[in-house]
C-alpha positions in Angstrom: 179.0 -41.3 -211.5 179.2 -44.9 -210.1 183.2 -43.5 -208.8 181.1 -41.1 -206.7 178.5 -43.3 -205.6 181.3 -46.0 -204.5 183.6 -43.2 -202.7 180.3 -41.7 -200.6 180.0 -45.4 -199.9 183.2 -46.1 -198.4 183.2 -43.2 -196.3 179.8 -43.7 -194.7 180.8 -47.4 -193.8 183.7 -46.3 -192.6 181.8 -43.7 -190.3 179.4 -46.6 -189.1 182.4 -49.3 -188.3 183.6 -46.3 -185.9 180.3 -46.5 -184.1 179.6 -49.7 -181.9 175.7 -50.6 -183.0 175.2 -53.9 -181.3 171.5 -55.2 -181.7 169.4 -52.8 -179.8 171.9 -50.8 -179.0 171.9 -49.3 -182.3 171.3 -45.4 -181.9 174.5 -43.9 -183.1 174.7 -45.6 -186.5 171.2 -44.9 -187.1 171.8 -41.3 -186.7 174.5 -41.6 -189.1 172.8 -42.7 -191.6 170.0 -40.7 -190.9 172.8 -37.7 -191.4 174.1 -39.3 -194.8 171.0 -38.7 -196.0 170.1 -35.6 -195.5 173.4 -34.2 -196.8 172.7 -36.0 -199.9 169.7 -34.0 -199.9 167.2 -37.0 -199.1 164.6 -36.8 -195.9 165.0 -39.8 -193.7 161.9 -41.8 -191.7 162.6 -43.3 -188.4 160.9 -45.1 -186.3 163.4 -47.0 -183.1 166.7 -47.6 -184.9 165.3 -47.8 -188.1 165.4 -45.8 -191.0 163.9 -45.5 -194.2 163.7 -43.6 -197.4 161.6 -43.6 -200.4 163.2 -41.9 -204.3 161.6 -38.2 -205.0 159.2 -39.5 -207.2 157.5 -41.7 -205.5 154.0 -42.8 -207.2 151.7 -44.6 -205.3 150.2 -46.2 -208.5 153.6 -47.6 -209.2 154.6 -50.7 -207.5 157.6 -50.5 -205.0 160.7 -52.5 -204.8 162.0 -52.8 -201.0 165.7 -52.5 -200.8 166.7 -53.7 -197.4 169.9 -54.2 -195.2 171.2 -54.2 -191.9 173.2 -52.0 -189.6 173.2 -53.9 -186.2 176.4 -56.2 -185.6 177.3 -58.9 -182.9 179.6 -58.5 -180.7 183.4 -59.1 -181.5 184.6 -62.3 -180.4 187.5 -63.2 -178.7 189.8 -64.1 -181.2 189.9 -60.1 -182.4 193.5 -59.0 -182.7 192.1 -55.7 -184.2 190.4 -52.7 -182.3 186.6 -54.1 -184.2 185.9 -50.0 -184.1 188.9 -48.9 -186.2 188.1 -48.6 -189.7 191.1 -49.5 -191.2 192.4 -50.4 -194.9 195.4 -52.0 -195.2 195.9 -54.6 -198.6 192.7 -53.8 -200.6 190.9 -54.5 -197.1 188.5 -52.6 -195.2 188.4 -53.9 -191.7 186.1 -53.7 -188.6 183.6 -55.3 -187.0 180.2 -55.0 -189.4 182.0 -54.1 -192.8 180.9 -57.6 -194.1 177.9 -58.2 -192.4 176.6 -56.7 -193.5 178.0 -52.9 -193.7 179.3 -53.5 -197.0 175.8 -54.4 -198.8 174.0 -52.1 -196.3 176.1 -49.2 -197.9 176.2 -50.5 -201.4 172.1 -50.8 -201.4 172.1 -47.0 -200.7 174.3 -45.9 -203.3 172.1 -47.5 -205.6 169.5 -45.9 -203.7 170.8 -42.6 -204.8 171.6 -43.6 -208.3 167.9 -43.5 -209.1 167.0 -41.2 -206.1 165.8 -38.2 -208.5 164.7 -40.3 -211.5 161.4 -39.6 -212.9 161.3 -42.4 -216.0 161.2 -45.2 -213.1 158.6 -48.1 -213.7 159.2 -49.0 -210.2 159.1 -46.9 -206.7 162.0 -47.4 -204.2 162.0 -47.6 -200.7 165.4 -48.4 -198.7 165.3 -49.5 -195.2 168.1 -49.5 -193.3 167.0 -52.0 -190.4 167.9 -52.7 -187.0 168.0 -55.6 -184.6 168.9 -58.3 -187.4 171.5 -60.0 -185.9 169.0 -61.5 -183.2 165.5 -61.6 -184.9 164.4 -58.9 -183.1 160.8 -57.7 -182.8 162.2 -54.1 -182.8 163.6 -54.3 -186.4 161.7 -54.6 -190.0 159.0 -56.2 -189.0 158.5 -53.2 -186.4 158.3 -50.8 -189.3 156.4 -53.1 -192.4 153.1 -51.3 -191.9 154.7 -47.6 -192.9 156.7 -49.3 -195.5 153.6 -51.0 -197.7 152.8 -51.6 -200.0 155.8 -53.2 -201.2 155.4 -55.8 -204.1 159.1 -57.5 -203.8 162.2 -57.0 -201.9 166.1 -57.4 -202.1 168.0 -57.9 -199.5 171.7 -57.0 -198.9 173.8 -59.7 -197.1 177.3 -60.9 -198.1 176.9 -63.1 -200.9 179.8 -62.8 -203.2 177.3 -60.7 -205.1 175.6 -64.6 -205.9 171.9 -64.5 -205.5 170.0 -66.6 -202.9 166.7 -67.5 -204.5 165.7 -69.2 -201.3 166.4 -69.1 -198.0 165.7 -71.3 -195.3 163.8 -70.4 -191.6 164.5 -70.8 -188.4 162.8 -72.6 -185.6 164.4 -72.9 -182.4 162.9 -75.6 -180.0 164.0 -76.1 -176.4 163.1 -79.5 -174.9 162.7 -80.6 -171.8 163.3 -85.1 -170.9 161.0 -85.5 -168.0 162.4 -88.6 -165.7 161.9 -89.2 -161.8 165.4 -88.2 -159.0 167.0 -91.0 -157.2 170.1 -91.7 -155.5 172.9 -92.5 -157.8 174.1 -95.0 -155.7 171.0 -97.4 -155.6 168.3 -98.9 -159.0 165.5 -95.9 -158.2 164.7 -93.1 -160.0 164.6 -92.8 -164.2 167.4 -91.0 -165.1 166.0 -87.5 -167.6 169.3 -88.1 -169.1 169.2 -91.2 -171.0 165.7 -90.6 -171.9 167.0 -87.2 -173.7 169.5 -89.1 -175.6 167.3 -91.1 -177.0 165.6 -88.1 -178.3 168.5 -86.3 -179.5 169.8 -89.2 -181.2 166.5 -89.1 -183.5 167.5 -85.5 -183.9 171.2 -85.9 -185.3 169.3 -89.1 -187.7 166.1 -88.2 -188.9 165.4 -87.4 -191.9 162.7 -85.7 -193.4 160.9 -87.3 -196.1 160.1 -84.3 -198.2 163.1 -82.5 -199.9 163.1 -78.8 -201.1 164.4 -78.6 -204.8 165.9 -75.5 -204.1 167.1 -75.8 -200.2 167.8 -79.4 -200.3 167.0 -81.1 -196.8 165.7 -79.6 -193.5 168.8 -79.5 -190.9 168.4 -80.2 -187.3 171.1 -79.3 -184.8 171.4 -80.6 -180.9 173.1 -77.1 -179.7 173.1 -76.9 -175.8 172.1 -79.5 -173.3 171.7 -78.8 -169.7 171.2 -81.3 -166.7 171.7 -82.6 -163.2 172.2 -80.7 -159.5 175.3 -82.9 -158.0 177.0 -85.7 -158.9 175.0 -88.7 -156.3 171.2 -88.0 -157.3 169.6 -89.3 -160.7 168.5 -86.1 -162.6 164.6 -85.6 -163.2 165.0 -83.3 -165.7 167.1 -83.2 -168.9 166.9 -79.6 -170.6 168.3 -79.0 -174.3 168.0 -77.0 -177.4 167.6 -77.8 -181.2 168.2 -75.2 -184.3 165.6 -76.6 -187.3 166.3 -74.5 -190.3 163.1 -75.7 -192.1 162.8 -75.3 -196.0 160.0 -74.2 -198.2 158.3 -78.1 -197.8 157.1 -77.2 -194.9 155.2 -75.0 -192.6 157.0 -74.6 -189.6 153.7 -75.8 -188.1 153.9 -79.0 -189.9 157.5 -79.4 -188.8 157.0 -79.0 -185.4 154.0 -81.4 -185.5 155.9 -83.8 -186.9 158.8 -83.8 -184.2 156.2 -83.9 -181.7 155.1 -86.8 -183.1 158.2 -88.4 -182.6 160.0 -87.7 -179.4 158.8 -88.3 -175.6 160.7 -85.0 -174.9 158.3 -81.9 -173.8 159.0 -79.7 -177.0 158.5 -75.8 -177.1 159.2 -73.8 -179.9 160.8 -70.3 -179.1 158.8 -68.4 -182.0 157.3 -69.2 -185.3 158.3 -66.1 -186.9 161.3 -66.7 -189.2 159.9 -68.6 -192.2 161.5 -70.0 -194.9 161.7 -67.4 -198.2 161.7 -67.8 -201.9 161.0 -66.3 -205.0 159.5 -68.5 -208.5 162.2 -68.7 -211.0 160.1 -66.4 -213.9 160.2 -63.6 -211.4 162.0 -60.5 -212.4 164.6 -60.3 -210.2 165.4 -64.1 -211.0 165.0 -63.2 -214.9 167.2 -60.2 -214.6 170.3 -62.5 -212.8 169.7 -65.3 -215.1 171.0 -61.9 -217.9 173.6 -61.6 -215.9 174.4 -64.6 -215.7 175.1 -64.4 -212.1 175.0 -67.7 -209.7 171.6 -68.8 -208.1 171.8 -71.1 -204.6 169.5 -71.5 -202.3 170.4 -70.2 -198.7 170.7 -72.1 -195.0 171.1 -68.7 -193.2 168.3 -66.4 -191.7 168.5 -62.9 -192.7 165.4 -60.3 -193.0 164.2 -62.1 -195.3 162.3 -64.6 -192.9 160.5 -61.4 -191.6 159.5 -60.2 -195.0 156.1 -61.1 -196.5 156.5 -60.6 -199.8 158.5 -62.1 -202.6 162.7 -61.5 -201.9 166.0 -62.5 -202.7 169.4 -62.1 -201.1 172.1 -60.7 -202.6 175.1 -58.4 -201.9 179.3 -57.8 -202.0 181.4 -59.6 -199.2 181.3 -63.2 -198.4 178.8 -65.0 -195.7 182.2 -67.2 -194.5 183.4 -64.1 -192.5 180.6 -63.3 -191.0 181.2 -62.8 -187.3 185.0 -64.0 -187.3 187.9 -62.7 -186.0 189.2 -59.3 -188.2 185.8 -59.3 -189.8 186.9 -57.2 -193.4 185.2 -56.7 -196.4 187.5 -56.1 -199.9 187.2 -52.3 -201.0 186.8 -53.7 -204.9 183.5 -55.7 -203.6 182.0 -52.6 -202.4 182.5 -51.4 -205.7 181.2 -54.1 -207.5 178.2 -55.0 -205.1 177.2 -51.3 -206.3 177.2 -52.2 -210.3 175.5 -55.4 -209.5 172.8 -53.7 -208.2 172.3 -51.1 -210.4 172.6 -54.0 -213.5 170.2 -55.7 -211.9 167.7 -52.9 -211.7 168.3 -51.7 -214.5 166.5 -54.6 -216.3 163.3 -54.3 -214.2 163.2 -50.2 -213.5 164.3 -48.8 -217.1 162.1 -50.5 -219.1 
């Protein structure tokens, strides 16, 4: 059965590879798997580019496990020396751009999908949401659809772990800054130059510190990223622009981490959102209960996935590997397809057959 599940697998990520699906631009792979579907006998939902399912006997007095991935990709970088749109297996490797991130768990979460698609001894309901718009946070993604998908009690979510489960996982707050100073000619003592005032700033960036320290996530991490100033080379600039990536842990609001920077820097500082919060789950959950008998590795994440968009208990979990996410060649290994499927199942299995 799970030979079946794994072949249907590899041929619908295969299929989706072929299609380009960049973030917001992801039509033709959501038709595709809106197809897969309904040859396998299932009625799809859709709303944008995403698409959702729920298993035959769904009871609304049952509570609901969300089973999430996505199928939106960025856009091949230069280093390719591949056609990213060929599907190709050479050396136990599946290549193309999106079969690791995060085709591979994407496709893997709906053969499990269909493993307990027509079950009627279920203790749990399951809804699988294939989302779009991941790979930049949209608004347009599972956030979009979180109304038609509730109630949902918990939620995994498929990303290229190693088939390792992220218990945590740390947000993302994005501040751009602005060093206000006063223009002068370069050549004589006038103006206040935006620049050195910014370093100052940035250099409490790369050495703070925060005081409070996550015993799952560790530290918070701040990261100067882009900084942008000056017209020509002869006048003092007034202005000093740059960015910072926070990815904030679970001891703090991102609320409270912003009004602590704030606090701290004569920069102007303006966050881009406060939508992608730090995730977790407590240790006695389920989910974390059911690894634990599997004895399969718990770590605490310092990527963003869906999860910062999903209001409910979650972990992260899935087959391929987070360190070739985006490169060059992007591939996933056939075998991890494979065994990202029996994971999954093993893992359910302890929470839905009881």
């Amino acid at each position: 059965m799970h030979k079946k599940l794994f072949q249907n697998a590899l041929t619908l990520l295969q299929s989706l590879i072929a299609i380009p699906s960049f973030s917001k631009e992801e039509s033709g792979t959501a038709y595709a798997i809106e197809d897969f579907f309904r040859k396998h006998g299932v009625v799809p939902n859709r709303a944008g580019n995403n698409i959702w399912v729920r298993n035959k006997h769904f009871d609304p007095v049952k509570p609901t496990i969300l089973l999430n991935s996505h199928h939106d990709t960025v856009r091949p970088n230069a280093g390719y020396t591949r056609d990213p749109f060929r599907p190709e297996i050479q050396e136990s490797k599946l290549y193309g751009l999106g079969s690791n991130d995060a085709g591979g768990p994407l496709v893997a979460l709906i053969a499990t999908f269909l493993h307990y698609y027509d079950r009627k001894d279920l203790t749990y309901n399951l809804v699988m949401a294939a989302s779009a718009e991941e790979e930049i946070s949209g608004t347009g993604g599972i956030e979009s659809i979180w109304s038609s998908l509730q109630p949902i009690d918990f939620a995994i979510v498929g990303e290229p772990t190693l088939c390792e489960m992220a218990t945590a996982e740390k947000g993302l707050m994005v501040l751009d800054c602005i060093a206000k100073g006063k223009p002068g000619h370069a050549a004589r003592e006038e103006g206040i130059n935006a620049i050195y005032l910014a370093m100052k700033d940035i250099e409490w960036f790369r050495t703070f510190r925060f005081p409070k320290v996550s015993q799952t996530l560790g530290e918070m991490k701040m990261s100067v990223t882009i900084i942008n100033s000056g017209t020509q080379h002869n006048v003092v600039p007034a202005e000093c622009k740059f960015t910072v990536d926070v990815r904030v842990t679970d001891a703090y609001t991102l609320e409270d981490a912003l009004s602590l920077i704030r606090s701290q820097v004569s920069s102007e500082v303006t966050p881009r959102s406060l939508r992608m919060r730090s995730s977790g789950i407590s240790s006695d959950h389920p989910l974390v209960q059911s690894a634990k008998k599997l004895k399969l590795k718990l770590y605490g994440s310092p990527t963003t996935s869906d999860q910062a968009l999903i209001p409910v208990p979650s972990v992260k979990i899935g087959p391929g590997d987070s360190a070739r996410s985006h490169s060059a060649d992007e591939f996933i290994l056939v075998d991890e397809i494979e065994k990202g499927i029996e994971v999954y199942i093993k893992l359910l299995n302890n929470i839905i057959l009881q």
